[in-house]
C-alpha positions in Angstrom: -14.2 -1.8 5.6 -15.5 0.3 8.1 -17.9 2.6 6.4 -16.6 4.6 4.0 -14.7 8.0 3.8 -14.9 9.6 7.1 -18.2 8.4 8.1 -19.5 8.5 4.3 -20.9 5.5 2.2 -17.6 3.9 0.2 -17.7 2.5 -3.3 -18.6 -1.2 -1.8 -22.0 0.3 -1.6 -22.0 1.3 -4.9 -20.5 5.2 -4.6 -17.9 6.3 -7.4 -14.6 6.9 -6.1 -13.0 10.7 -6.4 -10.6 10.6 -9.0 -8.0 12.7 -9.0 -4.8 13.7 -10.2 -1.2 13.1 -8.8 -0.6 16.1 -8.1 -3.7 16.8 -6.4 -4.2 14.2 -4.4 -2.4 14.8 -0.8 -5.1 17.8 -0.9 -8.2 15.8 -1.8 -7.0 13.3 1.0 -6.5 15.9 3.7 -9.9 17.4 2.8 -11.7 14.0 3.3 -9.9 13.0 6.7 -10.3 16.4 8.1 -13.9 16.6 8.0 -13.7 13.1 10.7 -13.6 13.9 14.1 -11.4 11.9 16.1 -8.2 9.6 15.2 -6.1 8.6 14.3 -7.0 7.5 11.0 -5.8 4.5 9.3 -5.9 5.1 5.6 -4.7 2.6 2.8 -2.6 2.9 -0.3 -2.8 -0.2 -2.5 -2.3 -0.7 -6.5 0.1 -2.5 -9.1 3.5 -2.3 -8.6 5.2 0.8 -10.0 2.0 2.9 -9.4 3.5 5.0 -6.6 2.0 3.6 -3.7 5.4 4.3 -1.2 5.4 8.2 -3.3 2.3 8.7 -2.2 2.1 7.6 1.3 5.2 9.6 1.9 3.8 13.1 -0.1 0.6 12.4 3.1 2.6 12.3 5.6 2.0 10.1 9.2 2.6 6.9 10.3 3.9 4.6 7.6 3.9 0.6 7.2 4.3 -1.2 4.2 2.6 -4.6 3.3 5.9 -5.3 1.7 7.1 -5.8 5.6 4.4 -9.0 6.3 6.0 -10.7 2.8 7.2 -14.2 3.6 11.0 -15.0 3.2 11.1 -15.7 -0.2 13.1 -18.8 -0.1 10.2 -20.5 1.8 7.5 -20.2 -0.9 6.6 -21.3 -4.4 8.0 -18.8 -7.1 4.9 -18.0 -8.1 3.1 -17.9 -4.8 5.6 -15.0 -3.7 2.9 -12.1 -4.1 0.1 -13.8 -3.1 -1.8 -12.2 0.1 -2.5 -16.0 1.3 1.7 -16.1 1.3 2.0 -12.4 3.6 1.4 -12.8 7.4 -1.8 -9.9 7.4 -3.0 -11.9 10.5 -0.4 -9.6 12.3 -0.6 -6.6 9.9 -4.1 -5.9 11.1 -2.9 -6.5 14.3 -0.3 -4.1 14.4 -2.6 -1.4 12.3 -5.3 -2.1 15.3 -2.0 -1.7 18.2 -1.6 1.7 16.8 -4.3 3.2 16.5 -5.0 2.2 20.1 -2.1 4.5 20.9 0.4 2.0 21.7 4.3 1.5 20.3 4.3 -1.0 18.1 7.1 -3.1 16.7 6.4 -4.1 13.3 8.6 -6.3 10.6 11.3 -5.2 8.6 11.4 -7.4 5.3 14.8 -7.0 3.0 15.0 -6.4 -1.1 18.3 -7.6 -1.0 18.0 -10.4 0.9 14.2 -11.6 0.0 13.2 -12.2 3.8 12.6 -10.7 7.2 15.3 -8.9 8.6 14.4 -8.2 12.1 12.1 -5.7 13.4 11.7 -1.9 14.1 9.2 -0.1 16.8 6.5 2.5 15.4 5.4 5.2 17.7 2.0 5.9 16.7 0.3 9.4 16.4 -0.8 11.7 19.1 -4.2 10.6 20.3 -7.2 12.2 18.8 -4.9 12.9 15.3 -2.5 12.7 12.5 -2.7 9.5 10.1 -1.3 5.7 10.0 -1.1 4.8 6.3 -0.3 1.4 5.2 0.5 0.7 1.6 1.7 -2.0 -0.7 0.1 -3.7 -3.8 -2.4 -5.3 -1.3 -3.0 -2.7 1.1 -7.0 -2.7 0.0 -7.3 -6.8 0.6 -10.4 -7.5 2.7 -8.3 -8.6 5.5 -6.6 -5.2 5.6 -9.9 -3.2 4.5 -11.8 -4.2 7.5 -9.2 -1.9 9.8 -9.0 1.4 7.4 -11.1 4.2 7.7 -10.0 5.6 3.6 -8.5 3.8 0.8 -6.9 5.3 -1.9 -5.9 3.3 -5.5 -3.2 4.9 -7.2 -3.6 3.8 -11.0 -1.0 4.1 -13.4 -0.1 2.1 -16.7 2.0 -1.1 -17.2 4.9 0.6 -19.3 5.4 3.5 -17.0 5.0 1.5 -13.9 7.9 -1.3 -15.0 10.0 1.8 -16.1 10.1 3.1 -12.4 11.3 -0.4 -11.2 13.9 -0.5 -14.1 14.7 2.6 -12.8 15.7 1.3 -9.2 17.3 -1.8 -10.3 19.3 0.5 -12.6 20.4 2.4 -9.8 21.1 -0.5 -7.3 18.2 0.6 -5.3 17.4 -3.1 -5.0 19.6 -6.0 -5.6 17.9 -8.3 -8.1 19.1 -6.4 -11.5 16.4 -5.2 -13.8 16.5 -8.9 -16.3 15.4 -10.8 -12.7 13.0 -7.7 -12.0 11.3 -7.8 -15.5 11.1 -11.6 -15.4 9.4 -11.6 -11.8 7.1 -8.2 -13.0 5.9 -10.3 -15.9 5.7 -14.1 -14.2 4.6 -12.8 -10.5 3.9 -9.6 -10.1 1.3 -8.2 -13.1 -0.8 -11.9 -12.9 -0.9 -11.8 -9.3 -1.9 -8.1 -9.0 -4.3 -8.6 -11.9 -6.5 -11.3 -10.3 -7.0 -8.5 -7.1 -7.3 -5.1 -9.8 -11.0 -5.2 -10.1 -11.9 -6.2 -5.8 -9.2 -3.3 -5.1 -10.4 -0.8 -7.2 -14.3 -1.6 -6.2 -13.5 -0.8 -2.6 -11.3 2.6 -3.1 -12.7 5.7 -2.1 -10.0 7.8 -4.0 -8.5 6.6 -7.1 -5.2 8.6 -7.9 -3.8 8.3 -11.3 -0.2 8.6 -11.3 0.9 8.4 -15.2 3.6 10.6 -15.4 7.2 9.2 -15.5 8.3 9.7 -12.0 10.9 7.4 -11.2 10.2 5.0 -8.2 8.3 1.7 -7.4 5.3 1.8 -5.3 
């Protein structure tokens, strides 16, 4: 990671993260970027699935890329290798974080839940030079390979039962297109064991740690 918060020592160094509520942290965030001169800032939003990673990121505000977008095509890889960071093309990831914050357009992935692979791509015009934010999230948006590129990164924390009840939720609504018996069988087989061997590295390197509990509908 580069440094910690804004020019501060992070939690690698052995500094406890901010905690703070849902509801307060867009404000806690805003304080801690705006005391950094210069930008953009590249700030990341990683934790289990169902936290509210994709929420969050959008309640900030900015530049937007999900880790979701480097998955491989599903169809190529092992079941249970699926989630793994090894499995997600973060080579380019950092890449494209590095392109732009350098100020240039950037065309980035675009990865399909319906279809399980990539779907093309899609150009991201990067902030105004000298400010505004480029946030990537996703349930590995704090791996090392990423960390090394973000200036801030934020866990958001919530608990198992609430976090599969916001995927239920979208399968329910046909948000995405496995239906929620595929979705609970992948959340229990891929997802939580794949997340869980990361938790502790993740949460170890956050600055902020945002707990999300309530019932908000919506996967992160």
């Amino acid at each position: 990671m580069r440094g910690g918060p804004c020019g501060t020592e992070g939690t690698g160094s052995g500094a406890a993260p901010v905690v703070v509520s849902w509801e307060d942290a867009p404000g806690t965030i805003a304080s801690l970027i705006a005391v950094r001169p210069g930008g953009p800032l590249v700030i990341g939003v990683g934790g289990p699935v169902g936290a509210g990673k994709s929420a969050l990121a959008a309640r900030i505000g900015g530049c937007v890329l999900a880790t979701d977008d480097y998955l491989p095509d599903y169809d190529l890889v092992a079941y249970d290798q699926r989630d793994l960071p090894e499995s997600a093309d973060f080579d380019r990831l950092s890449r494209d974080l590095a392109s732009l914050r350098a100020g240039r357009p950037t065309r980035v992935p675009v990865w399909s839940f319906r279809t399980h692979r990539r779907e093309g791509e899609r150009e991201v015009v990067p902030p105004d030079a000298g400010r505004g934010v480029i946030i990537v999230e996703g349930i590995h948006a704090l791996h090392r390979r990423v960390r090394r590129v973000l200036d801030l990164a934020v866990f958001v924390a919530a608990g198992r039962d609430v976090r599969w009840e916001r995927w239920a939720h979208l399968e329910r609504t046909g948000a995405r297109g496995w239906g929620e018996a595929v979705a609970r069988e992948y959340f229990e087989r891929v997802a939580e064991p794949t997340f869980a061997a990361f938790h502790a590295e993740y949460l170890a390197s956050a600055h902020v740690v945002v707990r999300n509990e309530t019932g908000r509908p919506g996967v992160g």
